[in-house]
C-alpha positions as CSV (number, residue, x, y, z in Angstrom):
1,X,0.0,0.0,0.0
2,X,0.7,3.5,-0.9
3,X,0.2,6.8,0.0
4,X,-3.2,8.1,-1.8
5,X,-4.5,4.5,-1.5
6,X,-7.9,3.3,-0.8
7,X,-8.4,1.2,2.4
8,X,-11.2,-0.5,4.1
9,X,-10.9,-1.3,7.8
10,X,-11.6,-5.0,8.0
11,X,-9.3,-6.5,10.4
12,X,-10.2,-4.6,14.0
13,X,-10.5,-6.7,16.7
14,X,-13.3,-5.0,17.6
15,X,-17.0,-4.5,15.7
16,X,-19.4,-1.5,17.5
17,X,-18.5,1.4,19.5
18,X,-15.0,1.6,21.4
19,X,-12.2,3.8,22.3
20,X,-11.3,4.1,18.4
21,X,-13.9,5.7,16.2
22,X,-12.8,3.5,13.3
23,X,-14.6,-0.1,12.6
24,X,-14.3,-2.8,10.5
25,X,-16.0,-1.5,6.8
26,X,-15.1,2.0,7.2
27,X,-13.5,3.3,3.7
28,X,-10.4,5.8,4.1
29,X,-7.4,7.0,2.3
30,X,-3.7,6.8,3.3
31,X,-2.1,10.1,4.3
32,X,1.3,8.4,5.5
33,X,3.1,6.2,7.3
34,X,4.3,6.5,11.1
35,X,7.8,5.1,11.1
36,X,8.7,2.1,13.1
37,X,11.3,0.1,14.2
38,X,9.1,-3.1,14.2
39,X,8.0,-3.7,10.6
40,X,5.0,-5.7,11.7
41,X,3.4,-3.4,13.4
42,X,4.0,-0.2,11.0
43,X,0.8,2.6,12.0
44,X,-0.5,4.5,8.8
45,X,-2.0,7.6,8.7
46,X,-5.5,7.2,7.0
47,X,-8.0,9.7,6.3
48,X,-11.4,8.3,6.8
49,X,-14.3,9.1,4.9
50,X,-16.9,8.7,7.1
51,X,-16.1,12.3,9.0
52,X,-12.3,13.3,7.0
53,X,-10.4,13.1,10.4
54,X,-6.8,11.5,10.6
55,X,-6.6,8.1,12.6
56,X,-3.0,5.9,13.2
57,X,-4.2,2.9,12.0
58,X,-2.3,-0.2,12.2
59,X,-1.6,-1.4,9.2
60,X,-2.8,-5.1,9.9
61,X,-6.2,-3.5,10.3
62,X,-7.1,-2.6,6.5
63,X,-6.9,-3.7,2.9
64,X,-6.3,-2.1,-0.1
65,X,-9.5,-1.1,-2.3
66,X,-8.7,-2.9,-5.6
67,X,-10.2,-1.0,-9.0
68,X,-13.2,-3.3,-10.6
69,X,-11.6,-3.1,-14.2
């Protein structure tokens, strides 16, 4: 994934209301990338478009929009 990319949240360990505003099925875009010394758990910068607020979302947490054509 790539900055400008677009995600969907579908690997949160969580499903309704929480601490994090984000669910699983919200759509975003990736802003950037929060560097880290652990590779597995790098934390992007994603833009959702439910409200067009920054969240750190681990990157674990979301999949990359694929075009239909």
């Amino acid at each position: 994934m790539e900055v400008g990319d677009m995600v969907k949240i579908y690997n949160a360990p969580f499903e309704g209301g929480s601490l994090f505003v984000y669910k699983n099925g919200d759509l975003g875009i990736i802003r950037g990338w929060l560097k880290s010394s652990c590779k597995p758990h790098t934390t992007c910068i994603v833009i959702l478009l439910k409200d067009f607020k920054e969240y750190h979302i681990p990157y674990g947490y979301m999949k990359k929009m694929e075009p239909l054509c």
